[in-house]
VOMIBA-485796 format. One record per residue (C-alpha): residue number from 1; z negated, x negated, y negated. Coordinates in pm, 1 decimal. Layout:
<sites>
nr;zz;xx;yy
NUM;Z;X;Y
...
</sites>
This chain:
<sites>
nr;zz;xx;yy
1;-467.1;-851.1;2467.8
2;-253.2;-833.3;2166.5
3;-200.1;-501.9;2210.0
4;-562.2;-360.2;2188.2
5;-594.0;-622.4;1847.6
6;-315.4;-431.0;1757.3
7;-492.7;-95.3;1824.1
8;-795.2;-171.2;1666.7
9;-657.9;-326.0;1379.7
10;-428.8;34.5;1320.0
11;-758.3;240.6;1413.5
12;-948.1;17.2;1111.4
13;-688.3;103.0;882.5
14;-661.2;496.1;954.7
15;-1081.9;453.5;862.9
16;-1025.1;312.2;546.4
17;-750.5;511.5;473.3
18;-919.6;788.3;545.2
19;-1283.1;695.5;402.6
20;-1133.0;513.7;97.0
21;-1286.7;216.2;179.6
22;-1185.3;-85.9;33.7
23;-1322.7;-429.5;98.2
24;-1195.7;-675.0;-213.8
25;-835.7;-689.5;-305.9
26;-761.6;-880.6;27.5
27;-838.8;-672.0;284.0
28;-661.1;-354.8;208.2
29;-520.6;-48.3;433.0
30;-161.1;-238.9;392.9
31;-279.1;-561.2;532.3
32;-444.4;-450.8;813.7
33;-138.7;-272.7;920.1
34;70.4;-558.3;859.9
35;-147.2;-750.2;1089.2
36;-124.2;-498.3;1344.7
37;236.6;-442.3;1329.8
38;203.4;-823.4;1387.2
39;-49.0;-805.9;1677.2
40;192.8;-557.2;1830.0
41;524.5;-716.3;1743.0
42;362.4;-1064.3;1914.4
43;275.9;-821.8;2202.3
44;628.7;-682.5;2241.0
45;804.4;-1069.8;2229.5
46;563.7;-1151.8;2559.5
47;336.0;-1354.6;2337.8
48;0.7;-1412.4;2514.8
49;76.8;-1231.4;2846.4
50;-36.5;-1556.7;3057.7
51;286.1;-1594.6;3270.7
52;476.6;-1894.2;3265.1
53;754.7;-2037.0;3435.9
54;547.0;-2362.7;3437.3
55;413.2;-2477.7;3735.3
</sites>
């Protein structure tokens, strides 16, 4: 699941880059990659995979 965030979080920030978009001085192409390098990092570390060792 954090994997496809990741995705469309990258494929928002390759529109904006490429559009010139910006939306405020918050939301820039930098943070959304950030936050998908996050999504994907998250991803990679078994984060939200729903297996446990728990049961």
């Amino acid at each position: 699941m954090l994997a496809l965030a990741a995705a469309l979080l990258f494929l928002l920030a390759l529109i904006f880059q490429l559009a010139g978009v910006a939306v405020g001085s918050v939301v820039t192409v930098t943070t959304l990659v950030l936050a998908g390098l996050l999504a994907a990092a998250l991803h990679l570390a078994g984060v939200g995979t729903g297996w446990s060792l728990k049961k």
